[in-house]
C-alpha positions, 0 to 999 in steps of 0.5 A: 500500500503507497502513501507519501507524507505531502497526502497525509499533511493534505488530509490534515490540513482538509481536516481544519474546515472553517466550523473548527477552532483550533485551540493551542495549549501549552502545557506546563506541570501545574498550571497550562496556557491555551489560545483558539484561532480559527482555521485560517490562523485568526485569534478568537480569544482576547487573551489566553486563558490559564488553567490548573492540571485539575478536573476543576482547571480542566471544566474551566477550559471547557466552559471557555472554548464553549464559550467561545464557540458559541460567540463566533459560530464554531460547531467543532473544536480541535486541540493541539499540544505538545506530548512533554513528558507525561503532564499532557496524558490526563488532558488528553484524556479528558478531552477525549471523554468530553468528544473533542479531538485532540491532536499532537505536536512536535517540539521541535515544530513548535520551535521552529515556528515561534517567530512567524507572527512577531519576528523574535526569538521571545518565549512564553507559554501564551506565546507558544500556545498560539504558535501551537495552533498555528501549526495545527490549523498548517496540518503539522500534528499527529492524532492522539488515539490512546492505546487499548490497555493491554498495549498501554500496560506494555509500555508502561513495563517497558518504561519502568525497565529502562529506568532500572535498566539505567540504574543496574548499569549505575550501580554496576560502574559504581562497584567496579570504582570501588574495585579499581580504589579498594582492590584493584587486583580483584579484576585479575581474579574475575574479569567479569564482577558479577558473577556468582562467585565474584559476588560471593567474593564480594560479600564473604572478603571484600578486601584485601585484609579479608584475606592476608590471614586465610588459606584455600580452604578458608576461601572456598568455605566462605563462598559456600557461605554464601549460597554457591553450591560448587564453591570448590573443587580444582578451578574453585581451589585454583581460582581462591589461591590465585584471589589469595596471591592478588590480595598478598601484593595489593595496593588498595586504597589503606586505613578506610576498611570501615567506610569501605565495607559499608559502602559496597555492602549498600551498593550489592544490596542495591544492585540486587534488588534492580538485578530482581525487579528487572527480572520481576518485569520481564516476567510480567512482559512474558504474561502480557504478551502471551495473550497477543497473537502478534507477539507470537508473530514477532518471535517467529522472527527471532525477536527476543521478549524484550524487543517484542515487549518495546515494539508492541509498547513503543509502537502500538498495534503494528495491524494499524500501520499500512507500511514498514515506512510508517513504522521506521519514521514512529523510531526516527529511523526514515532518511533525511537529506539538506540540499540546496541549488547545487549542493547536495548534502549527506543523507542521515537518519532523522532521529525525529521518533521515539529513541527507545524504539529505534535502540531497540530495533537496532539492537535486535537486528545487531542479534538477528544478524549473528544468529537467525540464518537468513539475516546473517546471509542478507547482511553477508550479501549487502557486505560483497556489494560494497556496503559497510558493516553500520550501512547493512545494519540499518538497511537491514532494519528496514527489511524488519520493520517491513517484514513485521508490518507485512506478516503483520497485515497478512496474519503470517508467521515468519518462514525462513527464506535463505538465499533471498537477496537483500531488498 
């Protein structure tokens, strides 16, 4: 199915007829500015109105845009604002509840048109809630159509998985600087930190003091102490000589054992309890996702549960996209290039999209392409015809997108095609 973006702006801006009053909020975390303009981009209200992020402020701006309506003979209201963080969800909502349209901008569109009425660079919300209508009634939005629960709880999971995502990889940087000023010969023993035994280390003989007076023995019986069920043994024997010998010519930071000890006490804890709640969600992810038959679709691709989870989260209902084209530009991932009279620029990827979604598709095709046979045989052939490795990577991230969207819109599971060439 053909679309291109100047028909989708077209049936946009046909949207915004002379019955309609556009209405621009600017949203703030406390206390939002609206302005109405008409579909030619006419100021109806004298002056902004300022209303409170309650059901109190949220009547109020109802009561106004009626009034307004009803003054100047508009029988349909549109309401355009920015998705800022997540101040803008319960408004939408609620306008939604009240049969008003509403519809989203871009940020950066926003900023980019703020001196179109008064030639300066100055900023304030009534301000910005004006320029926002404007953009509305040109056809620069996206409708704002809230997704059914089940996607909605997805991508809630997946949002809360970033964040502790984040905060593992912190505290994992903090636990190797504490190793690099207390025992930096440590990461000789266990070049990985986090494993089993190199937890068991961590806890039973944080430092080097911990183990001057200790033998073989003594070393392998404190991991058991702390849960490992094959603590010895000739590699556990050799492994403990080899952490007593590192712990001999130390030269860990001196006379701080105290603060030291407490200190890394509290980050294992830490890191423990993300390293649980992460697994805590990705089981809750396994749960949403094995009642879509869509997920079913996506692994049979080779995606994992966690790239299944973001996409569905991320993207919403894959069966409302028409092409892998629309999936790409929701990531940020369709092509961009300046050219101006004779001088053609550098083609790029936009980055205008959801970043998480675009991680995630590129980190999946990252493993498709060294273990699913297909992917490993296009991005081979894309390498002989004279493509980098990165250039392989993302053409090959828009043969997944439209793969996903085509079984998607057919009801197929993925069947291996090895030998097709890379489209």
């Amino acid at each position: 199915m053909k679309f291109t973006q100047n028909e989708t702006t077209n049936q946009r801006i046909e949207r915004i007829t002379s019955q309609c009053a556009v209405v621009g909020i600017d949203i703030a975390k406390d206390v939002h500015a609206a302005q109405v303009t008409d579909y030619r981009g006419r100021a109806l209200s004298s002056r902004h109105l300022s209303f409170t992020n309650t059901r109190e402020g949220f009547e109020k701006l109802g009561r106004w845009m009626q009034d307004i309506c009803d003054k100047h003979g508009k029988s349909r209201i549109i309401v355009g604002m920015e998705p800022t963080g997540h101040y803008w969800h319960n408004l939408a909502n609620w306008l939604l509840e009240q049969s008003i349209d509403v519809v989203l901008v871009n940020p950066v569109t926003t900023h980019r048109n703020k001196e179109n009425r008064d030639n300066s660079p100055s900023k304030n919300d009534p301000k910005d809630a004006l320029v926002i209508a404007d953009v509305v009634s040109r056809g620069y939005y996206t409708d704002y159509a809230p997704q059914s629960p089940v996607f909605d709880r997805i991508k809630t999971i997946t949002s809360n998985r970033e964040y502790w995502v984040k905060m593992s990889t912190s505290l994992g940087n903090r636990i190797v600087r504490w190793i690099d000023l207390y025992f930096p010969e440590f990461r000789s023993v266990f070049p990985a930190w986090d494993t089993a035994r190199s937890l068991a280390t961590l806890r039973a003989f944080p430092l080097p003091d911990d183990l001057k007076s200790l033998n073989g023995e003594a070393v392998t019986e404190g991991w058991r102490e702390q849960g490992m069920r094959r603590a010895g043994g000739v590699s556990g024997m050799a492994t403990a000589v080899q952490l007593l010998g590192a712990a001999d010519s130390s030269i860990g930071k001196p006379h701080m054992n105290v603060e030291a000890r407490r200190d890394l006490a509290r980050l294992l804890e830490a890191y423990e309890q993300t390293q649980a709640a992460l697994q805590e969600m990705e089981q809750d992810m396994e749960e949403l996702l094995s009642s879509l038959p869509l997920a079913k679709q996506l692994s049979s691709v080779g995606l994992g549960t966690v790239a299944i989870a973001v996409l569905l989260g991320r993207a919403g209902d894959l069966s409302q996209y028409a092409h892998g084209r629309q999936l790409l530009r929701r990531a940020g991932l369709n092509l961009a290039e300046r050219t101006s009279g004779k001088h053609k620029g550098q083609v790029k990827l936009s980055k205008r999209g959801d970043s998480t979604l675009r991680k995630y598709l590129f980190l999946s095709v990252l493993r498709l392409v060294r273990h699913h046979p297909d992917f490993k045989n296009w991005h081979k052939r894309n390498q002989l015809n004279g493509m980098t490795k990165l250039k392989s990577v993302f053409k090959l991230i828009g043969k997944l997108a439209r793969l996903v969207i085509g079984m998607v819109q057919r009801g197929e599971m993925y069947e291996s095609k090895l030998g097709i060439t890379a489209a």
